[in-house]
N, C-alpha and C positions, 0 to 999 in steps of 0.2 A: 495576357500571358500567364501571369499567375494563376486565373480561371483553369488554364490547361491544362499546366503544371497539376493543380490542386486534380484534376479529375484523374489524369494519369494516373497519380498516387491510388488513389480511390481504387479503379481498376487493379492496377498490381496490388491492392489486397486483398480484392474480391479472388482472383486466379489466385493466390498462395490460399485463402482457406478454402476454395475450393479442392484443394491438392489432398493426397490422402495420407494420414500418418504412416510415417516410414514404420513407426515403433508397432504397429498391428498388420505388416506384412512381414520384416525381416524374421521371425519366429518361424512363422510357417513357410519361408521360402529354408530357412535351414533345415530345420524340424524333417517335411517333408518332401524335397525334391531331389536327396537320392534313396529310394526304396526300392530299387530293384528285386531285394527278397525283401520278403515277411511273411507271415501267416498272418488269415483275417477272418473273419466272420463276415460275409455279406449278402446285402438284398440288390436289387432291380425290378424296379416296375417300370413299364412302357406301357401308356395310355393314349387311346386315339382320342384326339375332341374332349379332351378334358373328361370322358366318360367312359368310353368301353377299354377295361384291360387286354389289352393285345400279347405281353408278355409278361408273367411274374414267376422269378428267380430267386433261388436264396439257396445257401452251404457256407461251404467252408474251404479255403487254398492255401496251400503253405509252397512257397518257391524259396528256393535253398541252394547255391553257390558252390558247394563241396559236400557229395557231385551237384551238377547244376540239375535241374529236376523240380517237375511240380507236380504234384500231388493233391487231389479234392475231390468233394459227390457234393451235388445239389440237387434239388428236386425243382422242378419245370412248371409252371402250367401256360399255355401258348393256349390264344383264343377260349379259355376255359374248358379246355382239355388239361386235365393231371397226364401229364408224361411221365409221373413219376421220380426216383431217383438214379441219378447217373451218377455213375463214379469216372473222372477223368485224371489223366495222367501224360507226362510228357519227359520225354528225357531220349539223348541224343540223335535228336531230330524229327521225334516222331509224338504222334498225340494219338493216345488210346481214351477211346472213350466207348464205355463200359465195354472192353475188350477191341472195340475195331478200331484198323490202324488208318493211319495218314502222316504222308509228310509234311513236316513242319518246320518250319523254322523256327530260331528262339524269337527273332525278328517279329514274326508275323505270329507267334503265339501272345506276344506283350500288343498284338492292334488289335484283341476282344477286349471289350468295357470289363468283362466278368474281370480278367487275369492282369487287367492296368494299377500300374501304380498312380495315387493321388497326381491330380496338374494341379502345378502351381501358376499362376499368374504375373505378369511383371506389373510394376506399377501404374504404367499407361493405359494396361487393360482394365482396369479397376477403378470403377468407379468411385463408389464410399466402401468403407469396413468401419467392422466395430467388435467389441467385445466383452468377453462377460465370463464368469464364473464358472462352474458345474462344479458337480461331487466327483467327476474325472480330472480334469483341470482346468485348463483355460480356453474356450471356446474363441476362435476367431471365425468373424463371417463376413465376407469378403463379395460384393455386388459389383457384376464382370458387363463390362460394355459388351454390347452385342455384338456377335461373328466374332470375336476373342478365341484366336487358336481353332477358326472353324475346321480349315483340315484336319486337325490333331481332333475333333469331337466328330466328326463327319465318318472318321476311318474306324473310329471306336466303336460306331454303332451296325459298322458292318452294311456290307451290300445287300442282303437279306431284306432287312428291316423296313425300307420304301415299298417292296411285294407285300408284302403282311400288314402293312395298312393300306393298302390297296392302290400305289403309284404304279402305275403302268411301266413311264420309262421316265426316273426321276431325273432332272436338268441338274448335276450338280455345283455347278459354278453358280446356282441361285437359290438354291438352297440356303435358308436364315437361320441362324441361331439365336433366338431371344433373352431374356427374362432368366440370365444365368446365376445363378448363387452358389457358393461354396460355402464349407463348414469344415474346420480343422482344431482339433483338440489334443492340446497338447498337457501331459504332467504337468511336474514342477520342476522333474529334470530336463526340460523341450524334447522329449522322448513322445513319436505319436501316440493316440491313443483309437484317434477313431478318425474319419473325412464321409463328405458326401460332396454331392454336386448334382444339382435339378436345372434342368431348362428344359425352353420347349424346343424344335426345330419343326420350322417352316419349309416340307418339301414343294418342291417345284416340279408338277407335271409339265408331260409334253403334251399338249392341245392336239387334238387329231385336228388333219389337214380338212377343211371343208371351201373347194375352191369360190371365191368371191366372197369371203368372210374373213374377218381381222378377229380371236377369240379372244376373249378376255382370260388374260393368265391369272388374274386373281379366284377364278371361278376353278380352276385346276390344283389349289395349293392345298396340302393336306398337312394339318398341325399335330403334332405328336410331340407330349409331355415325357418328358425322362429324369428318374429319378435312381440316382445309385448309392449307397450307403456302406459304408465299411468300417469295421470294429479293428485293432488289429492287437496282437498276441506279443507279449513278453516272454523270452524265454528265461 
């Protein structure tokens, strides 16, 4: 009995220091999980197979309350074509980009990665964190179990994005999220300063039908690396 006793114990210390310090998420769950406005500076790159650039992004957005409205230009390159720069904007319902209109919602203008505020993470999805210094402030990085908020990253990357790395008819219910990491850096007054967030996602094609054959879906899955970075503006 005592044997048992004694392992239990064991056990329940191994699950508590497996657990993650509270003191390196509550910062960045205050800091940054309401940002609905800011101004930022930022990139995106989207890589197929760890090698060929599919998409790279980088400008500037400022979203602002009174009026509500966003405002920014970035410049493009898709498959290693320079598209150049765009200047886009938005304001009571509608998105102009570099002068053409579309309706919009505010709703459905905050589900592009470009115009998202930082996710934050709850404790359960998080595996380790840790942190460290800079000449900005305090760097927290934050390693997210996998599928962690997949919808919420699934809808960010738009319907687009499985075409342009060449998924036919991507399976979204199978669709992986892997190998997620965040980066949030806060002052000294827990004021942001900057975030990112990389992983990869594992689409799921649809296997053409070949009757009297079972195909292997592994042979169908296309990996695409995502990395987003953002700077963000004191006024």
């Amino acid at each position: 009995m005592k044997r048992y006793v004694f392992l239990v114990l064991a056990l329940a210390c191994l699950l508590v220091s497996c657990s993650v310090d509270q003191t390196l998420i509550t910062p960045t769950q205050e800091g940054f999980s309401d940002m609905e406005y800011f101004t930022q500076d930022f990139t995106l790159r989207v890589e197929l197979g760890g090698r060929k650039c599919v998409l790279l992004a980088s400008g500037n957005l400022s979203i602002t309350d009174e009026p509500k409205r966003m405002v920014g230009e970035m410049e493009q390159t898709l498959l290693g074509e320079n598209l150049g720069t765009v200047k886009v904007s938005w304001e009571d319902g509608k998105l102009y980009t570099d002068g053409e209109k579309q309706e919009m919602s505010w709703e459905e203008l905050r589900t592009s990665l470009l115009y998202a505020p930082p996710i934050t993470f709850d404790e359960a999805e998080i595996k380790s964190a840790e942190s460290g210094n800079t000449l900005s402030g305090t760097l927290y990085r934050h390693y997210i179990k996998d599928n962690s908020k997949r919808d919420t990253l699934y809808a960010l990357l738009g319907s687009a994005l499985p075409t342009l790395c060449g998924v036919n008819t991507v399976v979204e219910e199978e669709t992986e999220f892997e190998d997620i990491v965040c980066e949030y850096v806060l002052d000294g007054n827990g004021n942001p300063v900057s975030y990112s967030i990389r992983f990869n996602v594992v689409y799921q094609d649809t296997p053409p039908y070949v009757p009297g054959v079972t195909p292997d879906k592994d042979e169908y899955t296309v990996k695409v690396g995502v990395e987003f970075r953002a700077s963000y503006k004191t006024e």
